[in-house]
KOLKOLFI-76659 format. One record per residue: y, z, x of N, C-alpha, C in turn. Coordinates in steps of 0.1 Angstrom, whole numbers, plus 2048, in hexadecimal, padded with zeros to 3 digits. Last residue first. Layout:
REM residues N
+------+------+------+-------+-------+-------+------+------+------+
: n_yy : n_zz : n_xx : ca_yy : ca_zz : ca_xx : c_yy : c_zz : c_xx :
+------+------+------+-------+-------+-------+------+------+------+
:    Y :    Z :    X :     Y :     Z :     X :    Y :    Z :    X :
...
+------+------+------+-------+-------+-------+------+------+------+
//
This chain:
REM residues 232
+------+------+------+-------+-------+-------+------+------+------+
: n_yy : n_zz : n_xx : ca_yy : ca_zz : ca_xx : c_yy : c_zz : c_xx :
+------+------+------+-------+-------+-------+------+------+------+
:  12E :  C11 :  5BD :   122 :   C0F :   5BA :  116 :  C0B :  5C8 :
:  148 :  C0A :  5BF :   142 :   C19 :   5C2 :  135 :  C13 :  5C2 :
:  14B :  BF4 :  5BD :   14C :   BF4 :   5C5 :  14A :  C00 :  5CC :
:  149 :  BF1 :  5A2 :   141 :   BEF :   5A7 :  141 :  BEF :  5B6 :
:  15A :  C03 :  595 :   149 :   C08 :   598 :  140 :  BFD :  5A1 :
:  172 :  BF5 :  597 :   173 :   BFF :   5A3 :  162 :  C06 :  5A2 :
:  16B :  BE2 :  585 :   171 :   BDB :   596 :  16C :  BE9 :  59A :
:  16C :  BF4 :  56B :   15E :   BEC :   574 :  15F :  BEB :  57F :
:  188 :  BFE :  56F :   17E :   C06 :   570 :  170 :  C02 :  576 :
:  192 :  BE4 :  566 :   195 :   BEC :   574 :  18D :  BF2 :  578 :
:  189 :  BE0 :  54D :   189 :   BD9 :   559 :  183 :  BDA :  565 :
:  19B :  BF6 :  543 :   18C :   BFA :   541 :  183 :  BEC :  54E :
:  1B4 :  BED :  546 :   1AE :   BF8 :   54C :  1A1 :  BFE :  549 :
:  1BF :  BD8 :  537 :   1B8 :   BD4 :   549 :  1B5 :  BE0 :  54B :
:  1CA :  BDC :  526 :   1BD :   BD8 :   51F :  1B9 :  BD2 :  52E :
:  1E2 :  BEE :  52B :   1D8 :   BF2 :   524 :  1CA :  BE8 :  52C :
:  1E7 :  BDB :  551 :   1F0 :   BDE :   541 :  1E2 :  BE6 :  536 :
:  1E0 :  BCE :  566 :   1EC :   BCD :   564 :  1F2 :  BD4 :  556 :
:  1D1 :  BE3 :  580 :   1D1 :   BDB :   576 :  1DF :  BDB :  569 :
:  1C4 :  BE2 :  5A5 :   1D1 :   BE5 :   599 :  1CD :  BDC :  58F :
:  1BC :  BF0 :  5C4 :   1B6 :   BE8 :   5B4 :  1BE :  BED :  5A9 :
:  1B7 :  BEC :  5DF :   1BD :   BF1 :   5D9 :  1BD :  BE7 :  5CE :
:  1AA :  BEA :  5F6 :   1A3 :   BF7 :   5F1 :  1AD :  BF7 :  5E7 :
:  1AF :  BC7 :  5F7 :   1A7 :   BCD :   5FF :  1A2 :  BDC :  5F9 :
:  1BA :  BBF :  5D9 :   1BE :   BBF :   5E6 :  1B9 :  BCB :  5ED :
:  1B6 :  BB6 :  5BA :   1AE :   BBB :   5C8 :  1AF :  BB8 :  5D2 :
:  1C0 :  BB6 :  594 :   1C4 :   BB2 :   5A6 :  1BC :  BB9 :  5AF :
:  1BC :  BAC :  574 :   1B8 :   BB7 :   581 :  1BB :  BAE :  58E :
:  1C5 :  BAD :  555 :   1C7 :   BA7 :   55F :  1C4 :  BB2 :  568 :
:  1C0 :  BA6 :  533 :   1BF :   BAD :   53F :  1BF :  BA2 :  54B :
:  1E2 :  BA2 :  524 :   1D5 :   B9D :   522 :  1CF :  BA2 :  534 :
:  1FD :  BA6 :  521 :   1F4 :   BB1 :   51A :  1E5 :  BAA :  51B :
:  208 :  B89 :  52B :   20B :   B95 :   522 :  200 :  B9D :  51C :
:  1F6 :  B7A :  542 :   1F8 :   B7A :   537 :  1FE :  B8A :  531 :
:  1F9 :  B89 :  565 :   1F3 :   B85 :   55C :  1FF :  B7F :  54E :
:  208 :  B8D :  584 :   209 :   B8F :   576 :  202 :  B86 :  574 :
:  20E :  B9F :  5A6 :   208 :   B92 :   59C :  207 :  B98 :  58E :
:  21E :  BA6 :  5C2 :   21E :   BA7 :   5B3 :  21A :  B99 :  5AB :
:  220 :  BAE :  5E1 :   21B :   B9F :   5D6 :  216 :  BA2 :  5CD :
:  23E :  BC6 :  5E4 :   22D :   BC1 :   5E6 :  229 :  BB3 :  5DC :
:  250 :  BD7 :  5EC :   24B :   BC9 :   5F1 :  23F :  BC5 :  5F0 :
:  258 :  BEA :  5E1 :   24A :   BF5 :   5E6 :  24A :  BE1 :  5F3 :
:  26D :  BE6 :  5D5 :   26E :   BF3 :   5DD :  262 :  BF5 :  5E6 :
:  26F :  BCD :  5C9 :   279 :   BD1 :   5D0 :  279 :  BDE :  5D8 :
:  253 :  BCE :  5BD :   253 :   BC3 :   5C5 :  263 :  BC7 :  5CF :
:  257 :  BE1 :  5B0 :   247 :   BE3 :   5B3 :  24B :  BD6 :  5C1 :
:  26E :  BDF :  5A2 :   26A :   BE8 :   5AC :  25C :  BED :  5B2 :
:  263 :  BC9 :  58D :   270 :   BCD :   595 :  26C :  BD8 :  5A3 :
:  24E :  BDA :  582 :   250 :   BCB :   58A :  25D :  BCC :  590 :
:  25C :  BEB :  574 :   251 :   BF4 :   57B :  253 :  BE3 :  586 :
:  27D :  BF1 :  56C :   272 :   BED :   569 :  268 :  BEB :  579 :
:  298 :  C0D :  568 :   293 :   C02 :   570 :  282 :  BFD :  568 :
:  2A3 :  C1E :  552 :   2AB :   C17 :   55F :  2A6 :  C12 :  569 :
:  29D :  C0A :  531 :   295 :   C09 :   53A :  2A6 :  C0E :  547 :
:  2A8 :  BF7 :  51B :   2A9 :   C05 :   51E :  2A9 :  C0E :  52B :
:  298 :  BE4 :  51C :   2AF :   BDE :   51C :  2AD :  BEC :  520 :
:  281 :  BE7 :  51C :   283 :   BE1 :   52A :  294 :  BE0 :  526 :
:  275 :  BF2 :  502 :   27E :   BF8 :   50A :  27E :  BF4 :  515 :
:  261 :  BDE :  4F7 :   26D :   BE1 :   4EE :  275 :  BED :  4FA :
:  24B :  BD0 :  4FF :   249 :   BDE :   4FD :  254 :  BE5 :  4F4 :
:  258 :  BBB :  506 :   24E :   BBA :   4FB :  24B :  BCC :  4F6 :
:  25E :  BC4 :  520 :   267 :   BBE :   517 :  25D :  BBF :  505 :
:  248 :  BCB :  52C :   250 :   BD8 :   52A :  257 :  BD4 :  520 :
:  23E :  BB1 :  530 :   236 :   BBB :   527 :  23C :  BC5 :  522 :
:  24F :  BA3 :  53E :   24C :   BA1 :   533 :  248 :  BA7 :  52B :
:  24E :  BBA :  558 :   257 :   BB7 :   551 :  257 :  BB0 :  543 :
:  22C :  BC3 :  557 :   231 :   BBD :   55D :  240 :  BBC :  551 :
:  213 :  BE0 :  566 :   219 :   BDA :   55C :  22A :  BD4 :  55C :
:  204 :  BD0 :  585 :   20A :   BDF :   57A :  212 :  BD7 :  570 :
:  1F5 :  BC6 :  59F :   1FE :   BC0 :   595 :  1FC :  BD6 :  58E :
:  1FA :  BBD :  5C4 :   1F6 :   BC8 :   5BC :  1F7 :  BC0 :  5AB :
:  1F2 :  BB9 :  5E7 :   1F0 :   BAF :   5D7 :  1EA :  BBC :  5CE :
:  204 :  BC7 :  5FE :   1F8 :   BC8 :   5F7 :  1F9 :  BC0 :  5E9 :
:  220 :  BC9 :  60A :   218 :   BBB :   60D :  20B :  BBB :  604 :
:  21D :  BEE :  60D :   229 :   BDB :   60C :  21F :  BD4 :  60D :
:  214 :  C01 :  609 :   20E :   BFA :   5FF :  214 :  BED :  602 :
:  220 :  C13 :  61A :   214 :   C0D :   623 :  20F :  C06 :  616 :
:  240 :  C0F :  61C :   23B :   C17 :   615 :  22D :  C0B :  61B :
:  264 :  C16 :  626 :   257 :   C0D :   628 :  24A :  C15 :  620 :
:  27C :  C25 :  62B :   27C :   C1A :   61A :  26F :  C14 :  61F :
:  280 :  C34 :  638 :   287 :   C2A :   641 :  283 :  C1E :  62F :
:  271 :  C48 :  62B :   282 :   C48 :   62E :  287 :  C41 :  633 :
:  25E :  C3A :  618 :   25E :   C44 :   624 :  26D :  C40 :  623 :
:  244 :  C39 :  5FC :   255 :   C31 :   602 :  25B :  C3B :  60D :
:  23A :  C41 :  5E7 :   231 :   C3C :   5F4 :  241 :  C3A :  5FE :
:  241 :  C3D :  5CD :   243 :   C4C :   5D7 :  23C :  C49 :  5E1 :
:  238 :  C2C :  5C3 :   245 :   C29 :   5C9 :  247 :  C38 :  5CE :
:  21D :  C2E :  5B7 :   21F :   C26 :   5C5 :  22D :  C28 :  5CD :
:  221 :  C31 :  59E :   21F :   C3F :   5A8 :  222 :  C3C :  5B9 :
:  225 :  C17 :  592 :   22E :   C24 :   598 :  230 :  C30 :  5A1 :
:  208 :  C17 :  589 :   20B :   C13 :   59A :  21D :  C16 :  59D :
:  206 :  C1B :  572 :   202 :   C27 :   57D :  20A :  C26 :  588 :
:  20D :  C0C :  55D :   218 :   C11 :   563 :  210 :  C1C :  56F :
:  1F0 :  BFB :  564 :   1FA :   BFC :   55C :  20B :  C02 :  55E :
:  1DE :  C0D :  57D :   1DE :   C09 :   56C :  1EC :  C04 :  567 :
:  1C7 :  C10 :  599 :   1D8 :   C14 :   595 :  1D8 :  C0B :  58A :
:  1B5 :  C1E :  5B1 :   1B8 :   C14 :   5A7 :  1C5 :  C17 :  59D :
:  1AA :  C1D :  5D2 :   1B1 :   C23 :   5CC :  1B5 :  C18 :  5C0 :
:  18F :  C25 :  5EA :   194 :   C1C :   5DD :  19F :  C22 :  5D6 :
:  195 :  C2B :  60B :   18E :   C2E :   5FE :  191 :  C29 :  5F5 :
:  1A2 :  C2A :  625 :   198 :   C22 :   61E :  190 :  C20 :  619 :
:  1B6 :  C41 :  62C :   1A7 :   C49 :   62B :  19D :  C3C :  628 :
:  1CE :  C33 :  624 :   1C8 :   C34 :   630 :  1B9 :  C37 :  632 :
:  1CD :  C3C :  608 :   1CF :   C28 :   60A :  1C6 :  C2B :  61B :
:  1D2 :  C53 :  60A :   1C5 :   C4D :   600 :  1C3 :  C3E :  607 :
:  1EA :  C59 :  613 :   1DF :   C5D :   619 :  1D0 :  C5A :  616 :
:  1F8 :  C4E :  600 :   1FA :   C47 :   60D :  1ED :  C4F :  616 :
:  1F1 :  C61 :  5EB :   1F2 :   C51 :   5EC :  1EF :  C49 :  5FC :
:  1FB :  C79 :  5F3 :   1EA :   C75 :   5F2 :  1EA :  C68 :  5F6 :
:  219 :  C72 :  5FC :   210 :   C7A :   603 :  200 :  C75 :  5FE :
:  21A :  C6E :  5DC :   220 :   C63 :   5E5 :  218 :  C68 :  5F8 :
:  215 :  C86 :  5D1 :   20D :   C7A :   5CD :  212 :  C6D :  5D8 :
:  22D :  C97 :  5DC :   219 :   C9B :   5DE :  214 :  C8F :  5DB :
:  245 :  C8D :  5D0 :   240 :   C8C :   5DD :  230 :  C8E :  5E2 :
:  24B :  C78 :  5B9 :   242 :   C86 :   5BF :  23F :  C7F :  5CA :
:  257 :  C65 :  5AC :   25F :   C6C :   5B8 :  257 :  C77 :  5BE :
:  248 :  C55 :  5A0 :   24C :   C50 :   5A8 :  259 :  C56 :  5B1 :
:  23D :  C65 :  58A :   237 :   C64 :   596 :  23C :  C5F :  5A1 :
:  24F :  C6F :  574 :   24A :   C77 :   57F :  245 :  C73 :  58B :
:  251 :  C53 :  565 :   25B :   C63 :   56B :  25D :  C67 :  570 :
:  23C :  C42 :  567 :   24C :   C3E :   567 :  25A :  C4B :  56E :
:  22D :  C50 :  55D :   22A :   C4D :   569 :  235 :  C49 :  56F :
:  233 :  C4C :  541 :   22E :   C5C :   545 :  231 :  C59 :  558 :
:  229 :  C37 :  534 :   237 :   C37 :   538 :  239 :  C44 :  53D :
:  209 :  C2C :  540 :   211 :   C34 :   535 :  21E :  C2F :  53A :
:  1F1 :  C30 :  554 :   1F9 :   C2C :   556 :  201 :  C37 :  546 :
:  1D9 :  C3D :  56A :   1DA :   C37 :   564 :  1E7 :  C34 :  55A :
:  1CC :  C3A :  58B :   1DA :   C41 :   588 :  1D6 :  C36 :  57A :
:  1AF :  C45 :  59F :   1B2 :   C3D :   596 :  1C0 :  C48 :  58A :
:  19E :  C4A :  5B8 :   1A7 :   C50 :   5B8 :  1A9 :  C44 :  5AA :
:  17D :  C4E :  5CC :   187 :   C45 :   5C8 :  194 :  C4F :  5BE :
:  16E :  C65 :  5D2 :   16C :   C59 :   5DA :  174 :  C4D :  5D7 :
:  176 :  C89 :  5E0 :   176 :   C7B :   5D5 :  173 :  C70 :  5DB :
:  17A :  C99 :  5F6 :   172 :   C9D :   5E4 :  172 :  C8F :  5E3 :
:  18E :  C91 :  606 :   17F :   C93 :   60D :  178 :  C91 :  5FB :
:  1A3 :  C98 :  5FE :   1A1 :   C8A :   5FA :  18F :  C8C :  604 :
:  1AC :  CB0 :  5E8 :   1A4 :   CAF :   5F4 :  19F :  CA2 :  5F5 :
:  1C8 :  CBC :  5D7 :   1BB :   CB0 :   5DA :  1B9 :  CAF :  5E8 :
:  1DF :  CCD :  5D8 :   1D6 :   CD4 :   5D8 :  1C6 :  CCC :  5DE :
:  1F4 :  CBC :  5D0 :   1F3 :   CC7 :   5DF :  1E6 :  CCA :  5DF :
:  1F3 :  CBA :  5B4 :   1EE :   CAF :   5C0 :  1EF :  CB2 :  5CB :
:  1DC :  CD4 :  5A2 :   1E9 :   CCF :   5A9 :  1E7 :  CC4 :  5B2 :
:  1C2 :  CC9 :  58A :   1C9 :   CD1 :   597 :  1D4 :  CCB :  59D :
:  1C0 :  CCB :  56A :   1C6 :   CC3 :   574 :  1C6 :  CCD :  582 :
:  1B1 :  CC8 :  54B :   1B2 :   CD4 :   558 :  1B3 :  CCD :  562 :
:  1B3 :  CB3 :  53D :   1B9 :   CBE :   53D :  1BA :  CCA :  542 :
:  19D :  CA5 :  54D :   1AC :   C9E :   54B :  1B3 :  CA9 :  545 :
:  182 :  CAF :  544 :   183 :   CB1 :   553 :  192 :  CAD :  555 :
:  180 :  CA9 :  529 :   182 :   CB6 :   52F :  186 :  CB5 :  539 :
:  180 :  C90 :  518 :   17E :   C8F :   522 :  187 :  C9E :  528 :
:  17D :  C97 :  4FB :   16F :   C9C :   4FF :  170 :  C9C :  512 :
:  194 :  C91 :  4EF :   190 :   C9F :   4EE :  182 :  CA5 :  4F8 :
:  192 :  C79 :  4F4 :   19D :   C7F :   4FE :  19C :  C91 :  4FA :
:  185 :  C6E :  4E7 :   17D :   C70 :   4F2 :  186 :  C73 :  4FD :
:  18C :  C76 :  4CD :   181 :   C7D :   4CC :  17E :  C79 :  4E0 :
:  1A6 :  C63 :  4CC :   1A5 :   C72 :   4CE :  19E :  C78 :  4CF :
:  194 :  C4C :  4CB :   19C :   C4D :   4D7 :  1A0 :  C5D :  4DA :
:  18A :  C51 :  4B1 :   17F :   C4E :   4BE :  18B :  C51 :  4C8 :
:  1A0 :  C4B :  4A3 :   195 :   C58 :   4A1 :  18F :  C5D :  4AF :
:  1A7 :  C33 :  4A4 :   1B0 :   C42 :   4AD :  1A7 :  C49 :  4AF :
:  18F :  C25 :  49B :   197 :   C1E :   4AC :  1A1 :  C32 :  4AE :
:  198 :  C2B :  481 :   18D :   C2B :   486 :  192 :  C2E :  497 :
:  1B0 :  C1F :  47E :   1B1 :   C30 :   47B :  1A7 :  C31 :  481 :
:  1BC :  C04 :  493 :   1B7 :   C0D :   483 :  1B4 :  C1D :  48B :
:  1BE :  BFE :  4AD :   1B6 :   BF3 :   4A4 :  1B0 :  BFD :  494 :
:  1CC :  C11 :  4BF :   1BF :   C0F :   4BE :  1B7 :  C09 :  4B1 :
:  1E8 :  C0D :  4B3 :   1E4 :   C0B :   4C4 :  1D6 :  C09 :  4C8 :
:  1EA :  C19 :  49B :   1ED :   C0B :   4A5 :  1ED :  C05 :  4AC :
:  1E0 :  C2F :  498 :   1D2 :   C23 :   493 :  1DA :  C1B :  49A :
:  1E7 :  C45 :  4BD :   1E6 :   C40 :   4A6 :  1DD :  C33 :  4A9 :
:  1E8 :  C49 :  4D3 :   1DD :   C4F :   4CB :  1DD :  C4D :  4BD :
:  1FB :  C43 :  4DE :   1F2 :   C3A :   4E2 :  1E5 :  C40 :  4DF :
:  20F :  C4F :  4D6 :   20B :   C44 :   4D3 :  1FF :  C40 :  4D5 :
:  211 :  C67 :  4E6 :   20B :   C69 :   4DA :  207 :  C5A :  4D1 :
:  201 :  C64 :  508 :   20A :   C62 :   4FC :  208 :  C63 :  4ED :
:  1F5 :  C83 :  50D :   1F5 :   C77 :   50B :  1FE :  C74 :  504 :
:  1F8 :  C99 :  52A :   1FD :   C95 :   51C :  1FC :  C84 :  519 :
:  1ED :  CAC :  540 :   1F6 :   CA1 :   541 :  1F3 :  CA4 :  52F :
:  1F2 :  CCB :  551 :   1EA :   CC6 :   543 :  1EF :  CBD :  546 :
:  1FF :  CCF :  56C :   202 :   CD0 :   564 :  1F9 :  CC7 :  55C :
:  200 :  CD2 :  58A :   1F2 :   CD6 :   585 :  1F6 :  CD8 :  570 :
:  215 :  CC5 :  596 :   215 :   CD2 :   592 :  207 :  CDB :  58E :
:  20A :  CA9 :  590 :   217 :   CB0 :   594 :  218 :  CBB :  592 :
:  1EA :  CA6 :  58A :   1F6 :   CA2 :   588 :  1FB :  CAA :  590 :
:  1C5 :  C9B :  58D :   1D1 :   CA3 :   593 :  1DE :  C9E :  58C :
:  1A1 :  CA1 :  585 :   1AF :   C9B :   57C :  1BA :  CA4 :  585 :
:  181 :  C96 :  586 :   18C :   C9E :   585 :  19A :  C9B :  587 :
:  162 :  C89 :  57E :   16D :   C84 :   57D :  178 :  C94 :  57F :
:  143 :  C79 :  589 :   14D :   C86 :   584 :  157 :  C81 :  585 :
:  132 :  C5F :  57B :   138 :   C65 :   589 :  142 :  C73 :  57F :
:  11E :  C50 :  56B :   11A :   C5B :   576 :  124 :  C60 :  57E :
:  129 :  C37 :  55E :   122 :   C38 :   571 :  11D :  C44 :  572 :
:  135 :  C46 :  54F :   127 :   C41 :   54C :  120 :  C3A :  557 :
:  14B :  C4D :  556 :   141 :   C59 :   557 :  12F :  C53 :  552 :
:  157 :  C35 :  55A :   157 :   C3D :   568 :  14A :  C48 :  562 :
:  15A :  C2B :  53E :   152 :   C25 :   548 :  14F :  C2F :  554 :
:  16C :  C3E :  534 :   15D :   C3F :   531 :  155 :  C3D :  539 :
:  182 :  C40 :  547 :   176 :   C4B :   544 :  16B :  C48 :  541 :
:  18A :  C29 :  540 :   186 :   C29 :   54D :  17A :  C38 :  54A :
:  193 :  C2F :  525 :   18B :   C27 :   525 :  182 :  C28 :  532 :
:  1A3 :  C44 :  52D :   198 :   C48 :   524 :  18E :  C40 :  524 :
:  1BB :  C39 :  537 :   1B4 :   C43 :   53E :  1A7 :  C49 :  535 :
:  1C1 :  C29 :  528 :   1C4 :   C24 :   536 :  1BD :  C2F :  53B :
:  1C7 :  C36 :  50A :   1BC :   C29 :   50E :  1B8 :  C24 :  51E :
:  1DF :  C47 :  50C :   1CE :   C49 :   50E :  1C5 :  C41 :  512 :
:  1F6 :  C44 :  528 :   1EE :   C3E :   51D :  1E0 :  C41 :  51E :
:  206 :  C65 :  52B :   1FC :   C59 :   533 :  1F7 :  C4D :  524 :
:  223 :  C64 :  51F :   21D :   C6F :   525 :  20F :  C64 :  531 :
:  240 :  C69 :  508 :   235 :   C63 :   50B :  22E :  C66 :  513 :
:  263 :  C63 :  4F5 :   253 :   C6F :   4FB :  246 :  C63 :  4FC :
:  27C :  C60 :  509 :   272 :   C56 :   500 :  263 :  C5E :  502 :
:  29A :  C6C :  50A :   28E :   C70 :   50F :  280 :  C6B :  505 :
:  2B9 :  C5E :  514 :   2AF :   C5D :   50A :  29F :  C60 :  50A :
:  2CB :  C52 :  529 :   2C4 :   C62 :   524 :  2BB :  C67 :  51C :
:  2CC :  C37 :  526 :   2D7 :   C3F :   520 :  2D2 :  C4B :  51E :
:  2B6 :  C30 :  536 :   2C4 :   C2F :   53F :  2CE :  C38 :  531 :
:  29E :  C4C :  52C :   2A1 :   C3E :   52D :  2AD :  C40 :  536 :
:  27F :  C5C :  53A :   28F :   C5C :   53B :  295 :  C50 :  538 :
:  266 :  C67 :  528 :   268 :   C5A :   533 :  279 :  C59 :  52E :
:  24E :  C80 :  525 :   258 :   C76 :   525 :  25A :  C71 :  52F :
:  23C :  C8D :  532 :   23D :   C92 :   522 :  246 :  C86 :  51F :
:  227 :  C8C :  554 :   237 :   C8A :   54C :  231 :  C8A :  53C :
:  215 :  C90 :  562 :   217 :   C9B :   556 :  225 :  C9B :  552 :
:  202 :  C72 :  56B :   20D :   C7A :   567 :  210 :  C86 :  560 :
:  1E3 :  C76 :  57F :   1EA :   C72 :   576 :  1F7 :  C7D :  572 :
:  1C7 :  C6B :  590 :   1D7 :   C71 :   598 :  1DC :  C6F :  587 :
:  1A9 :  C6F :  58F :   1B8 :   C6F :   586 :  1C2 :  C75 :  58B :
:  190 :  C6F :  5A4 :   19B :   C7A :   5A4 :  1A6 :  C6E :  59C :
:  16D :  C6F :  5A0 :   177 :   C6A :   5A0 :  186 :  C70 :  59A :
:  151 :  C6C :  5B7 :   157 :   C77 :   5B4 :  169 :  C6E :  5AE :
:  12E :  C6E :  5B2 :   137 :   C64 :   5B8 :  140 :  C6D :  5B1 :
:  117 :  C84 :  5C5 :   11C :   C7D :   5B9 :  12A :  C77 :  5BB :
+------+------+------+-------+-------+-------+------+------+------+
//
């Protein structure tokens, strides 16, 4: 059976530049929607963070505003209650990249925190990209990317055609003046890679060779297809 490992954040917040701890955690939609699709292929799914810690959804991104009415939440919280295999995480030390057959980071302001200094996920990462397995990345996921970055500053993602959620969108988001850095910025100044953008919040997916990124919410159910069918 086809086997798919959620690298995801068990950040609870996101640090602004004036200390300001903005609660937040994964977006549900970036990781529930791919679920569906992923488990309606038929594939298993298990869940790693930093520590082996529960992740947390944002709590946003479980009201009627986010999900088109009260209806739209209901359903979003009924399929973050039912996706079980996301609240029992094993530690990222722990993944056996032999188990799995692709790897999918889905995004939030959660990812912003934590991932781009773990060291375990910057380790799989760079060991994922090599192994020439699919690896798919959401919105703010591809943060996780910047723990790839070796001590001379090179990181085995440079040159790869990525996109993740883009400085207009953070703006629009309302915390890019806040923000002590934005995910484009340092997608393109740290990791060097050919960063492409879509329309504001309208989906957008990139495919450079095992590496599949999508730029924001409404690109990660998308994403999800790109990466069945290339399980498939």
């Amino acid at each position: 059976m086809t086997k798919i490992l959620y690298l995801i954040t068990a950040a609870t917040h996101w640090t602004l530049a004036d200390g300001t701890k903005q609660p937040t955690g994964f977006w549900a939609e970036e990781a529930l929607g791919p679920y569906e699709v992923f488990t309606r292929a038929g594939y298993e799914i298990a869940a790693a963070t930093p520590g082996g810690v529960p992740p947390t959804a944002d709590p946003a991104s479980l009201t009627p505003e986010f999900n088109d009415g009260p209806e739209g939440a209901e359903r979003m919280q009924a399929a973050l209650r039912d996706a079980t295999e996301l609240a029992r995480p094993m530690r990222i030390e722990d993944v056996r990249i032999d188990d799995y057959d692709a790897v999918f980071v889905p995004g939030g302001w959660g990812p912003m925190e934590d991932l781009p200094d773990d060291v375990a996920s910057g380790k799989l990462l760079t060991a994922w990209l090599a192994s020439g397995k699919p690896l798919a990345l959401v919105c703010h996921g591809p943060a996780a990317l910047l723990a790839t970055v070796d001590g001379d500053g090179k990181s085995p993602f440079a040159g790869y055609r990525l996109t993740g959620l883009s400085n207009a969108e953070e703006k629009l988001n309302g915390l890019a003046d806040r923000a002590k850095w934005l995910l484009q910025d340092r997608l393109i100044g740290d990791l060097g890679v050919d960063y492409r953008e879509g329309e504001p919040f309208g989906p957008h997916v990139e495919v450079d060779r095992t590496l599949y990124t999508g730029q924001n919410p409404t690109s990660a159910v998308p994403l999800a297809e790109e990466l069945v069918k290339v399980l498939s």
